[in-house]
C-alpha positions in Angstrom: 51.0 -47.5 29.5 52.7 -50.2 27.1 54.0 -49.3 24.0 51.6 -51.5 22.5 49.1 -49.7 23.9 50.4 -46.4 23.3 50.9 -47.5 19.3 47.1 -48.4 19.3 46.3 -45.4 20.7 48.0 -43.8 17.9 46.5 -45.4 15.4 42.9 -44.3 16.9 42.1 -47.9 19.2 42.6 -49.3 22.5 44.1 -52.6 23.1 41.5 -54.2 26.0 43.3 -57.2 26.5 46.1 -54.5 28.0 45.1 -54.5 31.6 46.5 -50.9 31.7 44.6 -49.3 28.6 41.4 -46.9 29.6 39.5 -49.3 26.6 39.4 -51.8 29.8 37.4 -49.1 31.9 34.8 -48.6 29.3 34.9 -52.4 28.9 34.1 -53.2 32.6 31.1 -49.8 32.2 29.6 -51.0 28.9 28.8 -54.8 29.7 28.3 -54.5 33.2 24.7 -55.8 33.9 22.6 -52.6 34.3 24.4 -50.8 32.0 23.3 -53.2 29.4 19.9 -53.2 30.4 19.6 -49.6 30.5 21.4 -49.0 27.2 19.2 -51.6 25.2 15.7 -50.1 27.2 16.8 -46.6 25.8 17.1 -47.9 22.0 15.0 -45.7 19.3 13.6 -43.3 22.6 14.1 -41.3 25.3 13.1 -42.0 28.4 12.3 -39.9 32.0 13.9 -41.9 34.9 11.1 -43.3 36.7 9.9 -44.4 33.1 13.1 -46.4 32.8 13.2 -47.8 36.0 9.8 -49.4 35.4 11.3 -50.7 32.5 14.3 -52.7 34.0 12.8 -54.9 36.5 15.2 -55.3 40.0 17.2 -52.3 39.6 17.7 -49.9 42.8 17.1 -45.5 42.5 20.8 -45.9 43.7 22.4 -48.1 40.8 20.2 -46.9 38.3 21.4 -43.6 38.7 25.2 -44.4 39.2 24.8 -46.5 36.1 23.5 -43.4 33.8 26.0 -41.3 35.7 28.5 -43.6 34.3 27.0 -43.9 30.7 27.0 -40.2 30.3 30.5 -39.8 31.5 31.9 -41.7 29.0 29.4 -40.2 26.2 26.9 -43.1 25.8 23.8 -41.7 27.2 22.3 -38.1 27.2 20.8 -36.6 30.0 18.3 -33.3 28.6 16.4 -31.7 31.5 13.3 -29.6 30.8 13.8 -26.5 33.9 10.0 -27.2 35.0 8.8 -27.4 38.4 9.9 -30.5 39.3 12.4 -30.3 36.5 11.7 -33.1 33.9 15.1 -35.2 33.5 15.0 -37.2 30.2 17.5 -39.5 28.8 18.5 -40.6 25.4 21.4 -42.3 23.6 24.1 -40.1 21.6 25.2 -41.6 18.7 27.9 -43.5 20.1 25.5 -44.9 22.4 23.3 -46.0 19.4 26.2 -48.1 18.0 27.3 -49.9 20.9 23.7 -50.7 21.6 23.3 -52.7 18.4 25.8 -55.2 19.3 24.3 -55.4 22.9 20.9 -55.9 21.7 21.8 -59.0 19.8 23.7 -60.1 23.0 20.1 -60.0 24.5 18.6 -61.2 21.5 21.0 -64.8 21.6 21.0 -65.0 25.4 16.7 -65.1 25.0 16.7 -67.3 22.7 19.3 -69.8 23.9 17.9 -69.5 27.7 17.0 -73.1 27.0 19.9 -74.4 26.1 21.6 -72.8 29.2 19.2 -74.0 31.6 19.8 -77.4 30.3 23.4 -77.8 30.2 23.4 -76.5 34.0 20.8 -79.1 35.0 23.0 -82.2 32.9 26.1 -80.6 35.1 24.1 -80.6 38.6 22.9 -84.2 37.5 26.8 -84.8 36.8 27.9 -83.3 40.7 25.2 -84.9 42.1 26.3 -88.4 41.3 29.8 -88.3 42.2 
């Protein structure tokens, strides 16, 4: 590690733009796609897994469940299960999970609501390409 990194450390952060700082791992886990999706789906309640994979439309049993593995790892999501028969797996944020969820909720919140504008500058740059 850097010394820059190393001095952030210290003073309790990470330095992400550092490609060698762990911040960068948690980066890459915390705004990948699913992740996202599963983190924002779990705000304010718990949910079993098949529960939450009704709820995010397109993902796999395989990615969902590497996705919460990675969530859990690095302390974002909890995973309680009930020892029933079939055990009962539900999952939930912690309260680190809670905070980062804010700020990815009003990712989702802009990206919703400025859709249209996207859609629109990527049809004026296909109009553009198509006339050259």
């Amino acid at each position: 590690m850097s010394m820059q990194v190393i001095e952030a450390m210290s003073l309790g952060r990470g330095d992400v733009f550092d490609s060698r700082c762990p911040a960068r791992g948690v980066l890459d886990h915390v705004t990948s796609k699913w992740a996202v999706l599963v983190l924002v789906a779990l705000r304010g309640r718990p949910l079993r897994y098949s529960a939450l994979r009704r709820a995010i439309g397109g993902v796999s049993e395989k990615m969902l469940a590497q996705t919460l593995r990675t969530l859990e790892t690095d302390g974002f999501v909890r995973r309680e299960v009930v020892p029933t028969a079939p055990p009962q797996v539900t999952y939930s944020l912690t309260d680190l999970g809670q905070e980062v969820t804010t700020h990815l909720a009003g990712l989702l919140e802009w990206i919703d609501t400025h859709i249209p504008d996207v859609q629109r500058a990527r049809a004026e740059r296909a109009a553009v390409q198509a006339g050259t």
